[in-house]
Phi, psi and omega in degrees: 000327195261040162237344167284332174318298171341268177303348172304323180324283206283353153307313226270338184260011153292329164288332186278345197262313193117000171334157129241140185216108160216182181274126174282136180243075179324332182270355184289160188256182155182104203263119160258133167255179196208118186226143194251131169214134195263134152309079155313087157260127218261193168194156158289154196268134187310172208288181167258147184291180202296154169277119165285174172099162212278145203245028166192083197253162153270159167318124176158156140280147178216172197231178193243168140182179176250152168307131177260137206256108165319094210131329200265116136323178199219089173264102209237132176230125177223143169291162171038085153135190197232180173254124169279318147181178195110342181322122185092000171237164181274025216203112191211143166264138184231133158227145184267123201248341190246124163315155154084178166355041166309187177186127145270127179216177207204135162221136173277136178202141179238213205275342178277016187125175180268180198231203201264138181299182164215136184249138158225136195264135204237129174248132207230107154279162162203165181347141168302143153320143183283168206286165184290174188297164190236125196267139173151170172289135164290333182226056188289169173262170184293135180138184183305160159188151172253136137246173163194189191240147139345106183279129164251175241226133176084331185271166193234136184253102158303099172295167115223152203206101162298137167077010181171105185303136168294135176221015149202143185106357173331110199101317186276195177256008165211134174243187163236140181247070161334088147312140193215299226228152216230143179126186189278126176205153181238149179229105183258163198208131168236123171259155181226142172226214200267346163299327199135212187254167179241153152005087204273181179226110222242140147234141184279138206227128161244112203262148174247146213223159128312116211302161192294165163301145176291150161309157150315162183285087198249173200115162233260148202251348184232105196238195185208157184279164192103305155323155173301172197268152175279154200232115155277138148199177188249163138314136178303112152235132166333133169076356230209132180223154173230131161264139171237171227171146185220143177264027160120182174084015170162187204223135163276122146279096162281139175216096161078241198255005166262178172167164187240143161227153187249099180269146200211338197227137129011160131101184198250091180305174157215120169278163196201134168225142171223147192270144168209148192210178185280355174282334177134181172255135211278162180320098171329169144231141176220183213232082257225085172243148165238147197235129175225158165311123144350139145266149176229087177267127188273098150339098192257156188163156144266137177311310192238093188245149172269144173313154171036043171255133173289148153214170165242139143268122164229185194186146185302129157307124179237101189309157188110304232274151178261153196232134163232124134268150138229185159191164194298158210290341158294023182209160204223110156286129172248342150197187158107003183317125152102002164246194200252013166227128193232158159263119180231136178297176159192113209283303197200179163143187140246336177223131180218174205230150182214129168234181179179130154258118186267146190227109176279059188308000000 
């Protein structure tokens, strides 16, 4: 009994060992299968190549997009706008709502996950601001004048102009203006970049011309020395100052569209006025006076005469001039009235008067 105990033993730790231990059987059989199974390994998908489209857009939509990758999704995010549509594709309309600095980005992802995003940075413009007030005279003269605007950077400025041509600066923030036309006028100005036109900005402009020729002249075209001074004047215009001037025979007080002249010398003159305003001076008027002598006539005669005696009184002939006597009621012109020699009687009295007025026409 105890030598069969033995080798059971030692089977058992020889199976416990890894052993295998059996008995050869010439009749056993025995069948193997073979089974194969293939394996796909995957990755997240590499980042996308650049984002097309435009990197400086206006409010508007536009639209980006990557080579697109089979498998791949698309996950697309932007600051200042929104994806309008395409989400999830390589391919997307964005419209754009925020001015300035913007980021468009795209991340790729299949089933193992997302691969490293791509960014593209956008600058999103839009119409310019309207332009600052536009500086030059506003109430310029006929001729030339310069204005301009605040130049901002990037922007093209459009002039237009009632009453005058441009002639230089077109395009820019300061032009030159020919005035041609006189009166109430506008000078406008539109900015523009590659967003469109902006506001334009307008000012009323009043061109000023040299004032008109004055009215006539009124006042007396015959004047004589000695006399007090004679008084000219024009109609009155706003803004309009007068020079007056005499081309001789006497001296001018001017006071505004009026004036006095103190004629002093004989002979035939030209009063003369002229209009000015700050644009310059305007078409004179002038005024065609003859100034003559006073007359002064002097009494030849005797003094000292007797009642119902004829005497004569004369005074130097001036041809032209017309002569009136009188005399006092103690006296009788008995003839020459209205030549520069009379006779007169003189009835009673102690004193009597002989006067004549001379007159030049």
């Amino acid at each position: 009994m105890k030598r069969k105990v033995l080798p059971g033993i030692l089977f058992m730790l020889l199976v416990v060992w890894g052993f295998a231990v059996s008995t050869t059987d010439v009749n056993a059989q025995s069948c193997t299968g073979t089974a194969t199974f293939t394996v796909n390994i995957g990755s997240v998908p590499a980042q996308p190549g650049t984002i097309t489209g435009v990197a400086g857009p206006c409010l508007e939509t536009q639209t980006y997009s990557v080579t697109n990758t089979s498998g791949v999704s698309y996950n697309w995010t932007v600051t200042g706008g929104t994806v309008a549509s395409g989400q999830g594709t390589n391919s997307v309309s964005v419209n754009w709502t925020g001015t300035g600095a913007q980021t468009l980005t795209v991340t790729p992802s299949n089933t193992c996950g997302s691969g490293t995003a791509r960014t593209l940075s956008v600058t999103v413009g839009t119409v310019p601001a309207q332009p600052s007030l536009i500086s030059g005279n506003l109430a310029p003269c006929i001729g030339s004048a310069s204005y301009s605007v605040t130049s901002v950077s990037g922007v093209t400025y459009n002039w237009s102009v009632t009453g005058g041509t441009i002639t230089s600066g077109q395009g820019t923030n300061s032009v030159s203006i020919n005035w041609t036309g006189s009166g109430a006028q506008t000078l406008s100005v539109t900015p523009s970049n590659a967003c469109g036109n902006g506001t334009l900005r307008s000012s009323a402009v009043t061109v000023n011309t040299v004032p008109s020729q004055p009215s006539t002249i009124t006042g007396t075209a015959f004047s004589c020395t000695d006399d007090v001074a004679a008084s000219y004047s024009v109609t009155n215009v706003g803004g309009v100052t007068y020079t007056w001037s005499v081309s001789g025979g006497g001296s001018v007080t001017p006071s505004g569209n009026t004036a006095s002249v103190d004629w002093t010398t004989a002979g035939s003159y030209v009063l003369t006025v002229v209009p000015s305003n700050t644009c310059g001076n305007g078409t004179s008027r002038t005024l065609n006076v003859t100034v003559e002598t006073t007359p002064a006539p002097a009494i030849n005669g005797v003094a000292d005469a007797c009642a119902t005696v004829q005497q004569t009184y004369t005074v130097p002939f001036t041809s032209g001039n017309t002569y009136s006597w009188t005399v006092s009621a103690n006296g009788t012109i008995i003839s020459g009235q209205g030549t520069n020699s009379i006779v007169v009687e003189w009835n009673s009295g102690t004193t009597g008067t002989v006067s004549v007025t001379e007159t030049n026409n």
